[in-house]
N, C-alpha and C positions, 0 to 999 in steps of 0.2 A: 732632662739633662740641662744643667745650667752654664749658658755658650761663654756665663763671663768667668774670668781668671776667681782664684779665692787675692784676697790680699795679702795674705800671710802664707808661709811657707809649711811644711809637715816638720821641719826639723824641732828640736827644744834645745835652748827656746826658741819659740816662734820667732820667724823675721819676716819684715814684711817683702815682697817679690816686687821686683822693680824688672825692665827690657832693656836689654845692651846691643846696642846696634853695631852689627858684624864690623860695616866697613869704617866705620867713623871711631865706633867708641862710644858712643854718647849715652847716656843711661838716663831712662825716663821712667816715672812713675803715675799711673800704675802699669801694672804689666801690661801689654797686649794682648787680649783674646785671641785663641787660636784660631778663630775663624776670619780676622782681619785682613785685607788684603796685603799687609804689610808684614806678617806674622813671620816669613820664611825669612826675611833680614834682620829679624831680632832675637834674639835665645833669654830667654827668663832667668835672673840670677835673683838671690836673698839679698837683701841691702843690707847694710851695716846698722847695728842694732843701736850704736848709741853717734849723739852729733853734738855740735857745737851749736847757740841759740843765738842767732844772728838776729832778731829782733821781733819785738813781742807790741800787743796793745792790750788795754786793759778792756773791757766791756761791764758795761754799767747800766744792765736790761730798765726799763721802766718798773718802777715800783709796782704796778697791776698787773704786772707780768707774773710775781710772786719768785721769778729766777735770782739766786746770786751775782753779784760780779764774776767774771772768768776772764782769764789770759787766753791770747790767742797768739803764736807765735812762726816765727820762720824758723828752724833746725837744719844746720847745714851738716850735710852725711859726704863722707868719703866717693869719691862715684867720677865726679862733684854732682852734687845733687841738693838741692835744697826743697824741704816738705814744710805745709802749711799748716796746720794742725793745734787743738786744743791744750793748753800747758795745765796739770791736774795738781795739788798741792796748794794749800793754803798761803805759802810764802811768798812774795812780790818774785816773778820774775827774774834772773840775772845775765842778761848780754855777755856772753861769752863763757857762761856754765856749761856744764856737761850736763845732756837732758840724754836719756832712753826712753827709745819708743817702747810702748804695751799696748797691747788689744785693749779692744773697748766696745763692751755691746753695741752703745748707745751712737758713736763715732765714727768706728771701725778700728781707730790707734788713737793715743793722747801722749803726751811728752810728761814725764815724771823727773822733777832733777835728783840727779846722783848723789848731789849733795843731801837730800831730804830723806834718802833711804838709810845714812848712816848714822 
């Protein structure tokens, strides 16, 4: 049995599971494991699948690394909640684009912008 939460939800599409704490409100990510001492003050809910890109940096691995550049980004979700996360897509970045989260083997979620899917 694996004691930890999965990150993503059963619904489709997937969303990722974030904790809402009863008396406050406050929503954190990732969920809570049910075995935490804190488990009975929070109820697991689905986050919101797509956010706003509150700010990004570029990464520029060492040449002998053999890696690509990659975006690394902030996504602010509804909740208020803001997630850290890999931006997936060949084009620069946009501050204040609409990005959706997707699973990711490699990751666990990466931001894909809305704009690049159409």
């Amino acid at each position: 049995m694996n004691p930890l939460p999965s990150l993503w939800g059963a619904d489709s599409p997937s969303r990722l599971l974030g904790s809402r704490h009863i008396a406050s409100g406050e929503l954190v990510f990732p969920a809570l494991p049910g075995h935490s001492p804190l488990a009975d003050q929070y109820q697991v809910e689905a986050l919101a699948g797509e956010g706003e890109l509150y700010s990004f940096t570029l990464i520029h691995p060492s040449p002998k690394s053999g890696l690509a550049p990659f975006a690394l980004g902030y996504l602010d979700l509804e909740g208020p909640l803001r997630l850290f996360g890999r931006i997936t897509g060949g084009e620069r970045p946009v501050i204040g684009g609409r990005y959706r989260i997707l699973p990711d083997d490699t990751y666990g979620y990466v931001f894909e912008s809305l704009e690049a899917r159409q």
